[in-house]
SELOLUM-478415 format. One record per residue (C-alpha): x negated, y, z negated; residue in one letter. Coordinates in nm, 4 decimals. Last residue first. Example, Ala and Ser with C-alpha at 12.3 -4.5 7.8 and 13.67 -1.06 7.14 Angstrom:
2
> -1.3670_-0.1060_-0.7140_S
> -1.2300_-0.4500_-0.7800_A
This chain:
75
> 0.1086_-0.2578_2.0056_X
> 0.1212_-0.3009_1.6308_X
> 0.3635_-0.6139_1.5521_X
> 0.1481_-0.7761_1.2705_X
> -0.0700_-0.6265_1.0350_X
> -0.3124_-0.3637_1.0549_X
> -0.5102_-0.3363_0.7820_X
> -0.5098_-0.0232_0.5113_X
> -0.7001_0.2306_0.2881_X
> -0.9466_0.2127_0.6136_X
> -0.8776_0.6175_0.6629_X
> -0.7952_0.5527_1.0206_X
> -0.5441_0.2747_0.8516_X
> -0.3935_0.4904_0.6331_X
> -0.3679_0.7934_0.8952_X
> -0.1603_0.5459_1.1365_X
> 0.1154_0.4645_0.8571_X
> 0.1351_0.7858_0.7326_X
> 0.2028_0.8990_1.1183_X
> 0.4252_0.6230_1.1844_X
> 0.6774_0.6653_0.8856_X
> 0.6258_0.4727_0.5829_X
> 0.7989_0.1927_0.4144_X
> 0.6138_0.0645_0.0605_X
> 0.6215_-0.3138_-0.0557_X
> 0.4533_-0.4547_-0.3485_X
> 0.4080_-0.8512_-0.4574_X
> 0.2841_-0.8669_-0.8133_X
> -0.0902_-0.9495_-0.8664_X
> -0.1205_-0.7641_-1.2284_X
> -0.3266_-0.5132_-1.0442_X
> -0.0271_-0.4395_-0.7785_X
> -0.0154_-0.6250_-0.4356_X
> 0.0161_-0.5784_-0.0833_X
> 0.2729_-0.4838_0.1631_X
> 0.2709_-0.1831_0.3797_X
> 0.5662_-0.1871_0.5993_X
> 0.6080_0.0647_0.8945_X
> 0.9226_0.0447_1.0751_X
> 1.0360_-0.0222_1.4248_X
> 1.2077_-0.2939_1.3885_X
> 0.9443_-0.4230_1.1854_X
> 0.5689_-0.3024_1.2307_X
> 0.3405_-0.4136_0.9552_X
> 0.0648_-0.2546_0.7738_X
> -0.1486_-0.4801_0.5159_X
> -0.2346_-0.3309_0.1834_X
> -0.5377_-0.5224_-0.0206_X
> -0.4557_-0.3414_-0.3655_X
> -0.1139_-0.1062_-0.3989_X
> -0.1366_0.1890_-0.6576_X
> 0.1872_0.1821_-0.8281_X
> 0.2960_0.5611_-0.7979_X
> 0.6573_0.4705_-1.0025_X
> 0.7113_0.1943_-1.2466_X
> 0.9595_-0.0900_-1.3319_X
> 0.7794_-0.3537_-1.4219_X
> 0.9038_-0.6224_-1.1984_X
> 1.0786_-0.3341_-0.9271_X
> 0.7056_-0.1701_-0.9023_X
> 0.7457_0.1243_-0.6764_X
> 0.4500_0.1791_-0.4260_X
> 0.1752_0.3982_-0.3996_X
> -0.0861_0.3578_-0.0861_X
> -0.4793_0.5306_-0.1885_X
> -0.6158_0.2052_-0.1458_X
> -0.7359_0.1468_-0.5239_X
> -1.0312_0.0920_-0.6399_X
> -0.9982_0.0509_-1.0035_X
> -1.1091_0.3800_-1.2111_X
> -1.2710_0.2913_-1.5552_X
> -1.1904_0.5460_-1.8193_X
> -1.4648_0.8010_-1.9042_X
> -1.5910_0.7764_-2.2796_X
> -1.6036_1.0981_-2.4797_X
């Protein structure tokens, strides 16, 4: 029995609108803060644009973790 390949993924799921899929894993996520909001953007394996909002905490334990960058507008 052959084990399937696992991509490294950064542990942030998204909702693909192209393909239309939930849990997408999201590669190279960066964090933003928008009026007060927590934006992880990044992209999927086929290289379409993802975005996920989060609340602070989720947001905060991603990058801790190193699953994420900080963006712009963090204090």
């Amino acid at each position: 029995m052959a084990k399937a390949k696992k991509e490294e993924t950064s542990g942030i799921t998204a909702y693909s609108v192209k393909t239309k899929t939930k849990n997408v894993p999201m590669i190279d996520p960066v964090i933003d803060v928008k009026s007060g909001r927590y934006i992880a953007t990044g992209k999927d394996s086929e290289g379409n644009k993802m975005a996920a909002i989060m609340g602070k905490a989720t947001a905060e334990e991603h990058i801790k973790k190193g699953n994420a960058k900080k963006g712009s507008g963090w204090e």
